[in-house]
N, C-alpha and C positions, 0 to 999 in steps of 0.2 A: 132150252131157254126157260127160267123161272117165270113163272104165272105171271109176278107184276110188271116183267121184262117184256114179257107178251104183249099183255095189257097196253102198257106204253106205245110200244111198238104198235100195237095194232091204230088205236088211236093218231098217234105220230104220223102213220102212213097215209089211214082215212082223209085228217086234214088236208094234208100235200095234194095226194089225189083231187080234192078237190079247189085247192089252189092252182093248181097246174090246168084242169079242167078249167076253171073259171078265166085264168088268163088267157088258154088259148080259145075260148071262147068270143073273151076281150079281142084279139087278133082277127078272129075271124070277121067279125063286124065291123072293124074300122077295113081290113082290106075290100069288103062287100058295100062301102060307104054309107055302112048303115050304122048314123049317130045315134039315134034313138037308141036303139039295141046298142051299143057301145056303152051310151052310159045307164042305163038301165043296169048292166053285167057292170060297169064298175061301182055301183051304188051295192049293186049285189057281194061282189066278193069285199066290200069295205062292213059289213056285215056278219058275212060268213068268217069271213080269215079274223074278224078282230079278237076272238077269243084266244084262237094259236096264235096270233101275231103279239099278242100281249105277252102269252105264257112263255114264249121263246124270249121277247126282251126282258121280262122279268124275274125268273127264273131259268128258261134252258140253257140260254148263253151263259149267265151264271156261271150254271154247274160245270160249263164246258172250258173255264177260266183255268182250269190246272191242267190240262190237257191239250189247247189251242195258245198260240202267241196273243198278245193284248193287240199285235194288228189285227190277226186273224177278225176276231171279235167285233172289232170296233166297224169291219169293213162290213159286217155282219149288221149291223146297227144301220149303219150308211145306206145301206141298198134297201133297206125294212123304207127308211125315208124317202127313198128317191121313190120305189114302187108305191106309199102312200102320197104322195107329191103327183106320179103318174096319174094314180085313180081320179085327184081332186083334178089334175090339167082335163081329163077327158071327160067327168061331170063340167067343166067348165066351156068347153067347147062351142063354138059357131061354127055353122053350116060354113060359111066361107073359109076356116081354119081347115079345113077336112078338102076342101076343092082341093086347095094347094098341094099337091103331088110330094113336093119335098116338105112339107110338114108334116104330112101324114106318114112318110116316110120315117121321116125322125120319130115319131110316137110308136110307130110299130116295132121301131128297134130297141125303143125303152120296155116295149111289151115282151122282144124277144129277149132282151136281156134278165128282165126281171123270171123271166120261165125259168132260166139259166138257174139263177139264184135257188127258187120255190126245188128244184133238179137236185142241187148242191147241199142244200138244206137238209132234204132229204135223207141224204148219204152219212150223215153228222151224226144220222142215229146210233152206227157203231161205235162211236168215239164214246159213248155211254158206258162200255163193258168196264172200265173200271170206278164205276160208280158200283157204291154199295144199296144191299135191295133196299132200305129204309131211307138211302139218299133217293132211289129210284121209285122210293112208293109215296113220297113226298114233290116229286116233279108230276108225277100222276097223279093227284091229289088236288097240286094247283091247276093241271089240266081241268079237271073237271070243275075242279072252281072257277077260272074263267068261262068255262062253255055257261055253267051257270048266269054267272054278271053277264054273261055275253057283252064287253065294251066295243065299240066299233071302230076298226081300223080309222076309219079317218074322223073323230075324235079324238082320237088317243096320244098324248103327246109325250111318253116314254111317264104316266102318270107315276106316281107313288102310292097312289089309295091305289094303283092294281094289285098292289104287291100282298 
């Protein structure tokens, strides 16, 4: 693997790791029916993820535009929404929304599904290898420039000053 392929890679993973960590953290605290800690963790990862959550809508799906279908893509955008919609339902929460057994239910499955995704996301990193290294040293480029802005996922409304 070339250096900037590395680079990427390595960064790409760190993020996820800690997207995946942060949801299932999210999970663990709603099944423990502890809201406090629920949103606390989703105020947290709308923080943390908003730099990658940016660079993926702005630039990685992008580049992954000649290699993926425009469904593929677009269902990629959808899920980015539903998981920022999730965070804001669970900063949004009351104590009696969480009693409720099959509500809480329904939220825990939007949790498990969105891991799914953070999972799948993941995996996308191979789909890179035909990208050339100055395509690939410029997706690493904006990575660091949003870790810089750091925008926060849940502000963020698929902006164009991120771009």
């Amino acid at each position: 693997m070339t250096e900037i392929k590395q680079k990427l890679f390595d960064a790409f993973k760190a993020d996820h790791a800690l997207l995946g960590s942060g949801f299932y953290t999210l999970a663990t605290c709603l099944r423990n029916n502890d809201i406090t800690g629920a949103k606390e963790i989703a105020v947290k990862i709308g923080i943390e993820a908003g730099p990658h959550i940016a660079f993926e809508e702005q630039a990685f799906y992008p580049a992954l535009e000649r290699f993926l279908t425009q469904e593929e893509i677009n269902a990629m955008y959808v899920e980015h929404k539903k998981g920022q919609s999730l965070l804001q339902r669970i900063i949004d929460l009351d104590e009696s929304e969480m009693l409720n057994e099959a509500n809480k239910q329904a939220i825990l499955s939007e949790v498990e599904n969105f891991e799914s995704h953070v999972s799948d996301c993941g995996e996308l990193f191979g789909v890179m290898g035909g990208l050339s290294e100055p395509e690939l040293q410029h997706l690493y480029d904006k990575l660091t420039d949003y870790k810089l802005r750091a925008p926060n996922w849940l502000s963020h409304q698929q902006d164009a000053t991120l771009n």
